[in-house]
KOLGU-4560 file (N, C-alpha, C; in nm, 3 decimals, padded with zeros to 5 digits):
<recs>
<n_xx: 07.906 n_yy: 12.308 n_zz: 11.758 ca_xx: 08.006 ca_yy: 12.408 ca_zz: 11.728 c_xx: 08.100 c_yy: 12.355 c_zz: 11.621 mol: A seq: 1 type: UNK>
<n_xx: 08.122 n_yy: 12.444 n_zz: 11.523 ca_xx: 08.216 ca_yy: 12.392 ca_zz: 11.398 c_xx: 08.338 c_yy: 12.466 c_zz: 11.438 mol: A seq: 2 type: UNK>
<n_xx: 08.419 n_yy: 12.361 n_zz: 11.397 ca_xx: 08.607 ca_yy: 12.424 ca_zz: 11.388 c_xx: 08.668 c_yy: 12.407 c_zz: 11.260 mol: A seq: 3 type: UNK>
<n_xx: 08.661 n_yy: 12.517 n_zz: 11.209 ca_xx: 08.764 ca_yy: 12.521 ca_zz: 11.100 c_xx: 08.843 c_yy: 12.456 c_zz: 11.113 mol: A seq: 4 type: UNK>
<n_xx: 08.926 n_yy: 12.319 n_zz: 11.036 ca_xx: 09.089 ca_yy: 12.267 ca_zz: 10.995 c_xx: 09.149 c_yy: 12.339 c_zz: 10.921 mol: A seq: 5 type: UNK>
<n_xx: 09.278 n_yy: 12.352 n_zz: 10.948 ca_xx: 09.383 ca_yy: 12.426 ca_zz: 10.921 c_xx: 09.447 c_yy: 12.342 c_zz: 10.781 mol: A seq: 6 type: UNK>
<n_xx: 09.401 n_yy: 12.203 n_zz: 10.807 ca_xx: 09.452 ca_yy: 12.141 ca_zz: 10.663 c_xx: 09.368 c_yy: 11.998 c_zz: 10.692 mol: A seq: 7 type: UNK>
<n_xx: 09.391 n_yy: 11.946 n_zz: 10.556 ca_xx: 09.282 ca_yy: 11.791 ca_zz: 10.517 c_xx: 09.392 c_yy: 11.672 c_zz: 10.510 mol: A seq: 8 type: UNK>
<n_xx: 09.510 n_yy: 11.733 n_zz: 10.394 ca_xx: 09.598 ca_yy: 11.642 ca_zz: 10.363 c_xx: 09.752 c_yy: 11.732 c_zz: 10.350 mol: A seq: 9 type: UNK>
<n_xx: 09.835 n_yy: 11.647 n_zz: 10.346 ca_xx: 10.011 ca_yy: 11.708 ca_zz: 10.370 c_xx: 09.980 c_yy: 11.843 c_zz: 10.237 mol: A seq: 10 type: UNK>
<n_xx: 09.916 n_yy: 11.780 n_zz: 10.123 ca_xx: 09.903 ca_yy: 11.912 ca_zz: 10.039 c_xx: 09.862 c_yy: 12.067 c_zz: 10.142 mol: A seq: 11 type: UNK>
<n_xx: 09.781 n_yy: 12.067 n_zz: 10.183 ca_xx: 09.750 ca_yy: 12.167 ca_zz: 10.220 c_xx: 09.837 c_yy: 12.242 c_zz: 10.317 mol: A seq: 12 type: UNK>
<n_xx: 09.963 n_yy: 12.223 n_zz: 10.366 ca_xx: 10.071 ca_yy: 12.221 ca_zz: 10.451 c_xx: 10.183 c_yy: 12.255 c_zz: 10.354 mol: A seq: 13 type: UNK>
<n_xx: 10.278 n_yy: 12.380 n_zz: 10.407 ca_xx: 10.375 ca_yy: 12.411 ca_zz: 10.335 c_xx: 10.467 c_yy: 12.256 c_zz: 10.341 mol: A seq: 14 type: UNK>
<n_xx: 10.615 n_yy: 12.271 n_zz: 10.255 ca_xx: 10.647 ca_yy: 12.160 ca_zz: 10.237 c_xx: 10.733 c_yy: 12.090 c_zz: 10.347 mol: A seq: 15 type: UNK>
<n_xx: 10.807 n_yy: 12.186 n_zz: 10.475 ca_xx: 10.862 ca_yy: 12.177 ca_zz: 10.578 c_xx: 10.754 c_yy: 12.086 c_zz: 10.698 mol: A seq: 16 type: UNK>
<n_xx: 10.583 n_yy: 12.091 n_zz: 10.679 ca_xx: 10.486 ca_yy: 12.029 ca_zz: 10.767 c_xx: 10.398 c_yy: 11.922 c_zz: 10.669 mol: A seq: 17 type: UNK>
<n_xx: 10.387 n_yy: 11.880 n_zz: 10.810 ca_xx: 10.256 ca_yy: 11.787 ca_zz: 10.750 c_xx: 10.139 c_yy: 11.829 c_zz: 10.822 mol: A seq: 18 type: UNK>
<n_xx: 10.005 n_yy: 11.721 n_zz: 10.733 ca_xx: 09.905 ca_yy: 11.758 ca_zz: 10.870 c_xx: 09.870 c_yy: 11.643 c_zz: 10.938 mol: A seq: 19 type: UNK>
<n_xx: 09.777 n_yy: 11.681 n_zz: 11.069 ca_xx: 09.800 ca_yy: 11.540 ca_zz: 11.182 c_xx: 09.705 c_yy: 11.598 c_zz: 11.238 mol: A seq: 20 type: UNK>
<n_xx: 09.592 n_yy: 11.562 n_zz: 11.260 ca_xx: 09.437 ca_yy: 11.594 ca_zz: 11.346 c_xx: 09.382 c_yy: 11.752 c_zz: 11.222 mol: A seq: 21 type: UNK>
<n_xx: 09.446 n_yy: 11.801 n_zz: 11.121 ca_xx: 09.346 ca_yy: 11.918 ca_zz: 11.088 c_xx: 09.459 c_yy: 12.027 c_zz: 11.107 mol: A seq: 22 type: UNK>
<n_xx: 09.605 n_yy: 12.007 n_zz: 11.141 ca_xx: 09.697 ca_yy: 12.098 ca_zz: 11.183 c_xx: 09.815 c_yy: 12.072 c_zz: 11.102 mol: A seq: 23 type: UNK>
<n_xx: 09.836 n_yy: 12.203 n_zz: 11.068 ca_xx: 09.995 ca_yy: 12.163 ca_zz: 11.011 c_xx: 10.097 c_yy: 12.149 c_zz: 11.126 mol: A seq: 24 type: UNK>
<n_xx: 10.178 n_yy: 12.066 n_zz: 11.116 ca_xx: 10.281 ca_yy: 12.063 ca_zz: 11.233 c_xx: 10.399 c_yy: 11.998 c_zz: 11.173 mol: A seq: 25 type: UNK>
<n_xx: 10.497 n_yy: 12.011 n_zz: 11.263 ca_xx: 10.641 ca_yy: 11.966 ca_zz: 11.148 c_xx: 10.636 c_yy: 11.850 c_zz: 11.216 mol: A seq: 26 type: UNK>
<n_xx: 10.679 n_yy: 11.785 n_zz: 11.112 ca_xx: 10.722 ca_yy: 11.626 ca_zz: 11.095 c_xx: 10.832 c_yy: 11.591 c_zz: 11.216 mol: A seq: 27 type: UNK>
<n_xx: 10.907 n_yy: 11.646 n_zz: 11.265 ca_xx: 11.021 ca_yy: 11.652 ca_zz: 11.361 c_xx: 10.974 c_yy: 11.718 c_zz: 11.515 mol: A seq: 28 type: UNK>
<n_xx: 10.869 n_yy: 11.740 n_zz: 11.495 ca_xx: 10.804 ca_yy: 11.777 ca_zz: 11.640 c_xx: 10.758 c_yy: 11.674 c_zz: 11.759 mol: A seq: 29 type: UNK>
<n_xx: 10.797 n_yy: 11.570 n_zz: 11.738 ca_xx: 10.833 ca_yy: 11.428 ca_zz: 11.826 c_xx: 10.959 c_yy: 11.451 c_zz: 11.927 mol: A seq: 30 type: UNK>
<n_xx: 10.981 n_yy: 11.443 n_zz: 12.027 ca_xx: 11.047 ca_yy: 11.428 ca_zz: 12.102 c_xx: 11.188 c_yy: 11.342 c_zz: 12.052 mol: A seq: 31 type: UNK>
<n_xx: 11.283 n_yy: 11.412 n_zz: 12.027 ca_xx: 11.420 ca_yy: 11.343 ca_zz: 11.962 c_xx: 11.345 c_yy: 11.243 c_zz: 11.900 mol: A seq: 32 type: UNK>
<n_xx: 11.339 n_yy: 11.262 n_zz: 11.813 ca_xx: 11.285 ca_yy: 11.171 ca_zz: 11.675 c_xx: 11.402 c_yy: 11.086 c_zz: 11.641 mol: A seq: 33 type: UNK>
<n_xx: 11.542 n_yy: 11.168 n_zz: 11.635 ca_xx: 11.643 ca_yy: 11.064 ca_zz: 11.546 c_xx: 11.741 c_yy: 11.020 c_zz: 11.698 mol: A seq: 34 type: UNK>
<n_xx: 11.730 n_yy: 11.080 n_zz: 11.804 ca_xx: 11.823 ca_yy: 11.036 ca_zz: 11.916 c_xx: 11.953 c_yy: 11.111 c_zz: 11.920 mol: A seq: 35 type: UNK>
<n_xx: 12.045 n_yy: 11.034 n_zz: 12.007 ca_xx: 12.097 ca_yy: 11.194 ca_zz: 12.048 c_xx: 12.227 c_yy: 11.223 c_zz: 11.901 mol: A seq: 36 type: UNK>
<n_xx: 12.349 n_yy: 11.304 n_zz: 11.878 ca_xx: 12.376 ca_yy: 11.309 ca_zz: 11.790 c_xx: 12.356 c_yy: 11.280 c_zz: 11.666 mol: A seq: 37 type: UNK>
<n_xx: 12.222 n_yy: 11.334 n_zz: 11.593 ca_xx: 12.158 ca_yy: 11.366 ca_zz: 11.509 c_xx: 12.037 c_yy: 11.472 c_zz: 11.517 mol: A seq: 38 type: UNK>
<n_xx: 12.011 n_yy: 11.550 n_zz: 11.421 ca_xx: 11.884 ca_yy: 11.624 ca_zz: 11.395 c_xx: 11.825 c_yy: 11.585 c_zz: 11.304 mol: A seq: 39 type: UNK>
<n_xx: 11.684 n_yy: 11.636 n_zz: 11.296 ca_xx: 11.544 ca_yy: 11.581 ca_zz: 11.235 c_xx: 11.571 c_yy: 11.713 c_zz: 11.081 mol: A seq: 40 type: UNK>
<n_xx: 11.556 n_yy: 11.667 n_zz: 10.973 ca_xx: 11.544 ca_yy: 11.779 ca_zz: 10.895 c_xx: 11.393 c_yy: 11.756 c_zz: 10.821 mol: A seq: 41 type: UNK>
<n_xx: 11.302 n_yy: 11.913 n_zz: 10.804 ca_xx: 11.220 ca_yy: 11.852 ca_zz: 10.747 c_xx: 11.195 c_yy: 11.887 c_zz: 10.551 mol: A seq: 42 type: UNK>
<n_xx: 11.139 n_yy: 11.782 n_zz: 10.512 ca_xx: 11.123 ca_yy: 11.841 ca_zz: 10.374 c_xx: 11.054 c_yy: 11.746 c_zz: 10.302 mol: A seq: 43 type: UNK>
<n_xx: 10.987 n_yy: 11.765 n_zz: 10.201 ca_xx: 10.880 ca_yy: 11.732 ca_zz: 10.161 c_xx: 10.767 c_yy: 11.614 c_zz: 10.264 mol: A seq: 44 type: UNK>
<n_xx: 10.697 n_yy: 11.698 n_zz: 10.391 ca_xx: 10.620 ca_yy: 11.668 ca_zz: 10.424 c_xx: 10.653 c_yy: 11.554 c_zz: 10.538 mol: A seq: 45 type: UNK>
<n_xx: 10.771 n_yy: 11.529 n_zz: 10.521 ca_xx: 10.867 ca_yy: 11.365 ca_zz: 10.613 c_xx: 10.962 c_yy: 11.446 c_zz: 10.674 mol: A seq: 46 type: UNK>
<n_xx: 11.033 n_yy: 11.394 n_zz: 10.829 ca_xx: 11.189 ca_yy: 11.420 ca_zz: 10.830 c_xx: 11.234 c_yy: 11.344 c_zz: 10.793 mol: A seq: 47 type: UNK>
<n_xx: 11.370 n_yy: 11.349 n_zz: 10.803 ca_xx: 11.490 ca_yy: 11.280 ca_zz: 10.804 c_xx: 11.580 c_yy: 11.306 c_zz: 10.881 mol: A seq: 48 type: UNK>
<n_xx: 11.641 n_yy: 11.194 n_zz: 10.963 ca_xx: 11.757 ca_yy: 11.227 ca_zz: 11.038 c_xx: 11.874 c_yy: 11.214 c_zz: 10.958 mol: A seq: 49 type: UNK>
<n_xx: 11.996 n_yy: 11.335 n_zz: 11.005 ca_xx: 12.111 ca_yy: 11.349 ca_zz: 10.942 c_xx: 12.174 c_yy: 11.350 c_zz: 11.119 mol: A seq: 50 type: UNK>
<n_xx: 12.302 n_yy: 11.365 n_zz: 11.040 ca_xx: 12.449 ca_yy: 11.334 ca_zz: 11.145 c_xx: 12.526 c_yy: 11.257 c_zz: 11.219 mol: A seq: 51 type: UNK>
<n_xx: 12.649 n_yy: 11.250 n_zz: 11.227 ca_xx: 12.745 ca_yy: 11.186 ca_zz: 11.203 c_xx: 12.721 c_yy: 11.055 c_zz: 11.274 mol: A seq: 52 type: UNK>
<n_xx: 12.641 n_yy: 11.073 n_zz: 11.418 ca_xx: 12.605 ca_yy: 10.906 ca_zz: 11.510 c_xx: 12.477 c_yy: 10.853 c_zz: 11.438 mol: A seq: 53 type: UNK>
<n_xx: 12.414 n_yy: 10.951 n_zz: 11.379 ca_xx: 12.291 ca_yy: 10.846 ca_zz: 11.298 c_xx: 12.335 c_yy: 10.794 c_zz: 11.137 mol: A seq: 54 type: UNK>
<n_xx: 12.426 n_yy: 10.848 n_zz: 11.096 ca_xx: 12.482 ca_yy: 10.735 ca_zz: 10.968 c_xx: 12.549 c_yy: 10.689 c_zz: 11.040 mol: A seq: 55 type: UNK>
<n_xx: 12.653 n_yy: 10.692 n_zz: 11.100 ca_xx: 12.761 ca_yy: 10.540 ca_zz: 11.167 c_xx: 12.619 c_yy: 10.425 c_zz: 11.229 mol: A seq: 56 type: UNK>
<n_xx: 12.490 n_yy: 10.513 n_zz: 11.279 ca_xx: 12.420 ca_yy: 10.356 ca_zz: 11.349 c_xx: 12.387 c_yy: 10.294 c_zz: 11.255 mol: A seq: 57 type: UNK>
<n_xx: 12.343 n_yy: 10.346 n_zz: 11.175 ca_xx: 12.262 ca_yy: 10.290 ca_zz: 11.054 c_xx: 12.322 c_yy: 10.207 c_zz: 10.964 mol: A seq: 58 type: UNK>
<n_xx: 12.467 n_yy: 10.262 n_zz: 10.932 ca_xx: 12.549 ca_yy: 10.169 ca_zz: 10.877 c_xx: 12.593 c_yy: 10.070 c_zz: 10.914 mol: A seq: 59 type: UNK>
<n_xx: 12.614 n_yy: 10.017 n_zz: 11.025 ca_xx: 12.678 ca_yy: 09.936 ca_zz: 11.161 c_xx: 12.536 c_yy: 09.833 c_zz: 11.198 mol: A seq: 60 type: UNK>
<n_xx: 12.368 n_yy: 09.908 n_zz: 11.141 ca_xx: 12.269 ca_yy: 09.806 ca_zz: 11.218 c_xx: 12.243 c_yy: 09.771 c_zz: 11.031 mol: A seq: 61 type: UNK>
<n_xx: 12.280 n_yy: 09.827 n_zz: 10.901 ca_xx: 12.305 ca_yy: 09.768 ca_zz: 10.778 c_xx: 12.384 c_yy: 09.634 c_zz: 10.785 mol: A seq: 62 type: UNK>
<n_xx: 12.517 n_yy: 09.686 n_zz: 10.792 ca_xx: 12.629 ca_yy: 09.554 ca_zz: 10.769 c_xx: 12.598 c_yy: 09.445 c_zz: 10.838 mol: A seq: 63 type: UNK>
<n_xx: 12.496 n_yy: 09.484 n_zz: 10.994 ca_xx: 12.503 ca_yy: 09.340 ca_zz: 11.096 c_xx: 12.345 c_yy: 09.266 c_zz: 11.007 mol: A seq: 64 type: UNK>
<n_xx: 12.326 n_yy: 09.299 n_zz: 10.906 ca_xx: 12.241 ca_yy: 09.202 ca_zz: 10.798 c_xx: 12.326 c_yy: 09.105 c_zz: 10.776 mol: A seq: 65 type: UNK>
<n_xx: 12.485 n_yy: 09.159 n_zz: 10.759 ca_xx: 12.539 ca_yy: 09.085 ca_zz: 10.674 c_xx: 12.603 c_yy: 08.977 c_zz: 10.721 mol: A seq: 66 type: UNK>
<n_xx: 12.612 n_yy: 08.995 n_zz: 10.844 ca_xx: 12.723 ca_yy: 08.923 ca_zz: 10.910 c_xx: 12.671 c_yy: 08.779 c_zz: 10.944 mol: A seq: 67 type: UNK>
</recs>
């Protein structure tokens, strides 16, 4: 039995999804991807987490490079 894929590579996926087994699916469809005070945004094919506790962590697990 043959199954059509829905997609091959992220090209074939608008720019909000990627693909992952033959499916477009959004990049942020992981279970809290960025943790709690932050959301997943998606765009070109990746998320990214934004908001206000995921730049303060990030900045805070940056600087402790420095220290």
């Amino acid at each position: 039995m043959f199954t059509s894929l829905e997609c091959i590579s992220d090209n074939d996926c608008n720019d909000q999804m990627q693909c992952a087994g033959g499916s477009c699916i959004s990049p942020c469809s992981a279970l809290a991807p960025c943790g709690d005070g932050s959301s997943c945004q998606a765009t070109d094919h990746s998320g990214s987490c934004v908001g206000r506790k995921f730049l303060k962590r990030a900045l805070n697990n940056a600087l402790s490079l420095f220290a």
